[in-house]
N, C-alpha and C positions, 0 to 999 in steps of 0.2 A: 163452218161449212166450207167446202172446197168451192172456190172459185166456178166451176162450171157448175155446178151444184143451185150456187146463188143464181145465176144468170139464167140457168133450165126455171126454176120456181118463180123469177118472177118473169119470166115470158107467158106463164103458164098462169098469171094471176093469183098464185100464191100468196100468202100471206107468210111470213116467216114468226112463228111465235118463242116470244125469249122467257127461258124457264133456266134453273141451276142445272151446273152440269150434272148431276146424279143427285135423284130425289128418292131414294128408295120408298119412303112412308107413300109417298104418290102411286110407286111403280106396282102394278096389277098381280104382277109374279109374286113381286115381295110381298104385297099386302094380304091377298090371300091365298093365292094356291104354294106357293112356297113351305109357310108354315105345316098348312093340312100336310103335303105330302112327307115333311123330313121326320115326323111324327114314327108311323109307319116303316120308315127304313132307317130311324137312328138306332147306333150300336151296332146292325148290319155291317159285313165283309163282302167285299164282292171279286171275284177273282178277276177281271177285265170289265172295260167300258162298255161290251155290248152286256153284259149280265144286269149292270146300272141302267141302262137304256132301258131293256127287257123291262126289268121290274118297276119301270116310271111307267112306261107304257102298259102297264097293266093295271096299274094305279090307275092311272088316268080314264083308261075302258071304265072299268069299274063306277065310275063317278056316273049318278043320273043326270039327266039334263036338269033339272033344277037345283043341284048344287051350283052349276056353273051361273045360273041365272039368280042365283041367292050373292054370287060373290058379286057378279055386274052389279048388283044393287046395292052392296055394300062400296064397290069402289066410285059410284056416283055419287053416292052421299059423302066420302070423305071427298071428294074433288068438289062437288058445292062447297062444302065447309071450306075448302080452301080458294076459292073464288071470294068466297062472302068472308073470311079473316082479310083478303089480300094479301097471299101468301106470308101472315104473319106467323111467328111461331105455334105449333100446335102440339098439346099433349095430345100421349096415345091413352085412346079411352079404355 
């Protein structure tokens, strides 16, 4: 964390919590909306960035509100699990 960074957070009562620099199995994107979406656009070509954009974002529309509350409740459970291992090694199930 950048120096001013530190000093803003704990004037502010912060708590600073220490995790590995890049946990993907943790990470919300990677766990599950990542997968669902590359599904869907694997083998796709796309001629510019905003054509990719477009078609994430229509992906995205598409999803009911109870997909996104199916994933919240899956990535709470692997983050218990990893509270209750203490961050020990974990197979993916």
């Amino acid at each position: 964390m950048a120096e001013a960074s530190v000093v803003t957070t704990h004037c502010l009562g912060y708590e600073v919590l220490q995790h590995p620099p890049y946990s993907p199995d943790l990470a919300p994107s990677d766990f599950f909306l990542f997968p669902k979406m590359k599904k869907p656009l694997r083998g796709r070509r796309f001629d510019n960035r905003e054509d990719v954009i477009f078609e994430v974002e229509q992906w995205f529309s598409r999803k009911a509100e109870d997909f996104y509350k199916e994933g919240l409740k899956q990535v709470k459970k692997l983050w218990h699990k990893c509270v209750t291992l203490q961050e020990d090694y974990m197979e993916k199930n």
